[in-house]
C-alpha positions in Angstrom: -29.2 -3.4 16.6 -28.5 0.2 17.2 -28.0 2.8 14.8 -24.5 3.0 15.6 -24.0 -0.5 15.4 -25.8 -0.6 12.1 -23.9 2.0 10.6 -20.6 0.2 11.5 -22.1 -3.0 9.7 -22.5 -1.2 6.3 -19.6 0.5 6.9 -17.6 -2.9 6.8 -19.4 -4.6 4.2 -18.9 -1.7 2.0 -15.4 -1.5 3.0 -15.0 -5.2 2.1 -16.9 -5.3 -1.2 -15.1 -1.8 -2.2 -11.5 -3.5 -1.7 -12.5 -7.0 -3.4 -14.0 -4.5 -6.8 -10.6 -2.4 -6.8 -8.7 -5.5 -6.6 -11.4 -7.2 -9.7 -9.9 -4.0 -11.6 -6.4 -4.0 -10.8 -6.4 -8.3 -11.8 -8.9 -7.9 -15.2 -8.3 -4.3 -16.4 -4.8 -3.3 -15.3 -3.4 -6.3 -15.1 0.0 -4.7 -14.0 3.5 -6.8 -13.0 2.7 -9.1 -10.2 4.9 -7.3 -7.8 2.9 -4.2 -8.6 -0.3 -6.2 -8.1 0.9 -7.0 -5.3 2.4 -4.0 -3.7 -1.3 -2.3 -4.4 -3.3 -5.4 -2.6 -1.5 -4.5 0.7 -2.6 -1.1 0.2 -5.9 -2.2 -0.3 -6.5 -5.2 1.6 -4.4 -3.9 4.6 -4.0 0.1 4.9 -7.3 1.0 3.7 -9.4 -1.0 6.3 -7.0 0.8 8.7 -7.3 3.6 7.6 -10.8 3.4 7.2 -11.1 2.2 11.0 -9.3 5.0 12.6 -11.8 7.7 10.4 -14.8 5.5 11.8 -13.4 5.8 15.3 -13.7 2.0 15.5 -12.1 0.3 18.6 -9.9 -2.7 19.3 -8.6 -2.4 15.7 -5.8 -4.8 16.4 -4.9 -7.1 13.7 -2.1 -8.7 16.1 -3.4 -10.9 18.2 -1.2 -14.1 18.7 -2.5 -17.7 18.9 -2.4 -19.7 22.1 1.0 -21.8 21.5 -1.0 -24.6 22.9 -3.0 -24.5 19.4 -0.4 -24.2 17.1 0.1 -28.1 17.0 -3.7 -28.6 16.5 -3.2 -26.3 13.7 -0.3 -27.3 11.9 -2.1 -30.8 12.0 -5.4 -29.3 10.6 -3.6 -27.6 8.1 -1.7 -30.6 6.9 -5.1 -32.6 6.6 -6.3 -29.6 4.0 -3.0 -30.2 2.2 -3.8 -34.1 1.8 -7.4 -33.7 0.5 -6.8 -30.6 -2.0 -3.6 -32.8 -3.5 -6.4 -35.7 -2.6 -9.2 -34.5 -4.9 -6.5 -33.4 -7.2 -5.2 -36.7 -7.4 -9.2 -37.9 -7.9 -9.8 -35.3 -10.8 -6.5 -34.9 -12.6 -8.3 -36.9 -15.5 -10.8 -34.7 -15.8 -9.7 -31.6 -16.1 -6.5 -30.9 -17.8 -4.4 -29.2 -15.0 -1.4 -28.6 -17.4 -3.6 -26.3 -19.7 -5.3 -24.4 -16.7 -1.6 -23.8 -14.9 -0.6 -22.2 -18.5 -3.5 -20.1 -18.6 -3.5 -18.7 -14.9 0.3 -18.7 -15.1 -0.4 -16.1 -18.0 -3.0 -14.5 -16.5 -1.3 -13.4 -13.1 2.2 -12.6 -15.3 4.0 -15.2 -13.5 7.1 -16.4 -15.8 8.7 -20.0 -14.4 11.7 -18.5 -12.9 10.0 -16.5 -10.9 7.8 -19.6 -9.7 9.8 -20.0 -6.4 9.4 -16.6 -5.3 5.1 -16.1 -6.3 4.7 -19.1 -4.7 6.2 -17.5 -1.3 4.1 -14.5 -1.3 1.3 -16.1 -2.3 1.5 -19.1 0.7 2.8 -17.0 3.4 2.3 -13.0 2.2 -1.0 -13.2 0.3 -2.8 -15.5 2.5 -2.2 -12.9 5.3 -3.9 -10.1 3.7 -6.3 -12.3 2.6 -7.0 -13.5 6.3 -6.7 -10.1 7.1 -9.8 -8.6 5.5 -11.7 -11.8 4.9 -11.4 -13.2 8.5 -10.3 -10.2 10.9 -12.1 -7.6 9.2 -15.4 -9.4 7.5 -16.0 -11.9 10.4 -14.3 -10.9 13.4 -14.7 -7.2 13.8 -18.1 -7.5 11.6 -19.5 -9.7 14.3 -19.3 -6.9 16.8 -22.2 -5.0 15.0 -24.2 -7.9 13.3 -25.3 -11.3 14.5 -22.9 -14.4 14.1 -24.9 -16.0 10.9 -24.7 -13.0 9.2 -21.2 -12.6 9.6 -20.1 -15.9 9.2 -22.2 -15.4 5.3 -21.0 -12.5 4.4 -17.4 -13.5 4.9 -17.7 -17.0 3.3 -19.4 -15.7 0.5 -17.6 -12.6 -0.4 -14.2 -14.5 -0.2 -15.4 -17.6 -2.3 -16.9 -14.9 -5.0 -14.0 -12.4 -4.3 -11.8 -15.6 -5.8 -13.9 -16.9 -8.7 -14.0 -13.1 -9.7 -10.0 -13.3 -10.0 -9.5 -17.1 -11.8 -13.0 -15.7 -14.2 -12.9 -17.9 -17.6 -9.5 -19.8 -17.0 -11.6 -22.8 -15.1 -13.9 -24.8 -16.8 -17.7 -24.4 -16.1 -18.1 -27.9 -13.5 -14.2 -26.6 -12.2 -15.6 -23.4 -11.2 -18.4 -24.5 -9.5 -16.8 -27.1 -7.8 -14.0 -24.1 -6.4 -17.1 -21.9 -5.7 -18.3 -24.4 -3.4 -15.1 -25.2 -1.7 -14.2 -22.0 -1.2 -17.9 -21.3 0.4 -17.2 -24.3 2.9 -13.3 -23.1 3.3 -14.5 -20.0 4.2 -17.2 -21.0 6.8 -14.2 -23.1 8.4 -11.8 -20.3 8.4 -14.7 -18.4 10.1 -15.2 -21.2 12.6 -11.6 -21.6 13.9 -11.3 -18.2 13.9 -14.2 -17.7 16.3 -12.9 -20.5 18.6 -9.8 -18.5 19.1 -10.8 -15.3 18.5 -7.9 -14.6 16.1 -7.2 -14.7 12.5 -4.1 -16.1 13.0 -5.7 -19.5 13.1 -7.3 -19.2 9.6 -3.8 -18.0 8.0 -2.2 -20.7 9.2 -4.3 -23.1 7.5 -5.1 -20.9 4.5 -1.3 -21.0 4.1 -1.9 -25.3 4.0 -4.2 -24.6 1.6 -1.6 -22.5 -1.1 1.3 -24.8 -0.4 -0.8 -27.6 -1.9 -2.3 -25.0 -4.8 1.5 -24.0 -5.1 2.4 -27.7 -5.1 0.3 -28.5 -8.0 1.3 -25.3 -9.9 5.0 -26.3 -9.6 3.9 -30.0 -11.1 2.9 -28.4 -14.2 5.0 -25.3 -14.8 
């Protein structure tokens, strides 16, 4: 690795674990409106790696790069599978862990009221999931995997978006729940990393990732 190369790989791990801790502080200290909370992740999941790309004279920074239409079918199909088992092992846990309790709590949490259910659960499946993707796939995997070998990419993102997540939902999931999500989001991640690498896009990842909130959203709206 060269010292360049090096540099750039601190560069955007720090960049990645400085945006996940200013988001940690906007969620558990600020705790502002959600369409604030939202207006500032876009800042900081989207224009500061930007930003911080362009001072770092980093190449190729190119977030749009458009999937092959011949793999949007295989897609959409992998995606719907994800949708099955998450509604699956909801299905298989629903009396174990009292869902109803947990929606309240995270509902409260994120100051989401009911009527404005419809319009959270957009962002989150279609808006959120993109900057998500953005920064977790684009930034932490594919652009990191430029400077740094492909196991150590494919770690750091996988871990730093399962922690990034158990960081946000903190004490509203059970112990066994929050392990269980830690793990799942560990393995989501390391597939998200994996179809991105096979098309060399993030655009593969969101699509799924979005899957993946329409059946969290689906299972919010059962218990709101």
């Amino acid at each position: 690795m060269t010292d360049n190369h090096r540099g750039n790989t601190y560069g955007v791990m720090g960049l990645v674990l400085l945006c996940c801790v200013i988001m940690a502080l906007v969620e558990t200290i600020l705790e502002p409106a959600y369409a604030v909370k939202s207006a500032i992740k876009v800042v900081v999941f989207l224009l500061l790696p930007l930003l911080f790309a362009r001072a770092a004279g980093i190449k190729r920074f190119n977030p749009m790069l458009v999937p092959d239409k011949k793999h949007i079918l295989p897609l959409l199909a992998l995606g719907c599978l994800v949708y099955v088992v998450i509604l699956g092992a909801y299905a298989l846990t629903k009396s174990i862990f009292d869902y109803a309790a947990l929606v309240q709590s995270l509902s409260a949490d994120q100051n989401v009221a009911p009527a404005s259910f419809v319009w959270v659960a957009l962002y989150i499946s279609f808006g959120n999931s993109f900057l998500e993707e953005f920064l977790f796939r684009f930034v932490s995997f594919l652009k990191l995997s430029d400077y740094t070998n492909r196991k150590t990419a494919y770690r750091f993102s996988a871990i730093a978006f399962a922690v990034y997540h158990i960081a946000m939902i903190g004490t509203a999931f059970p112990p066994l729940l929050l392990v269980l999500s830690l793990i799942g989001l560990t393995v989501g991640g390391y597939l998200f990393d994996y179809v991105d690498e096979t098309g060399g896009t993030f655009y593969y990842s969101w699509i799924i990732h979005m899957f993946a909130d329409f059946a969290i959203m689906t299972i919010w709206y059962l218990h709101i």
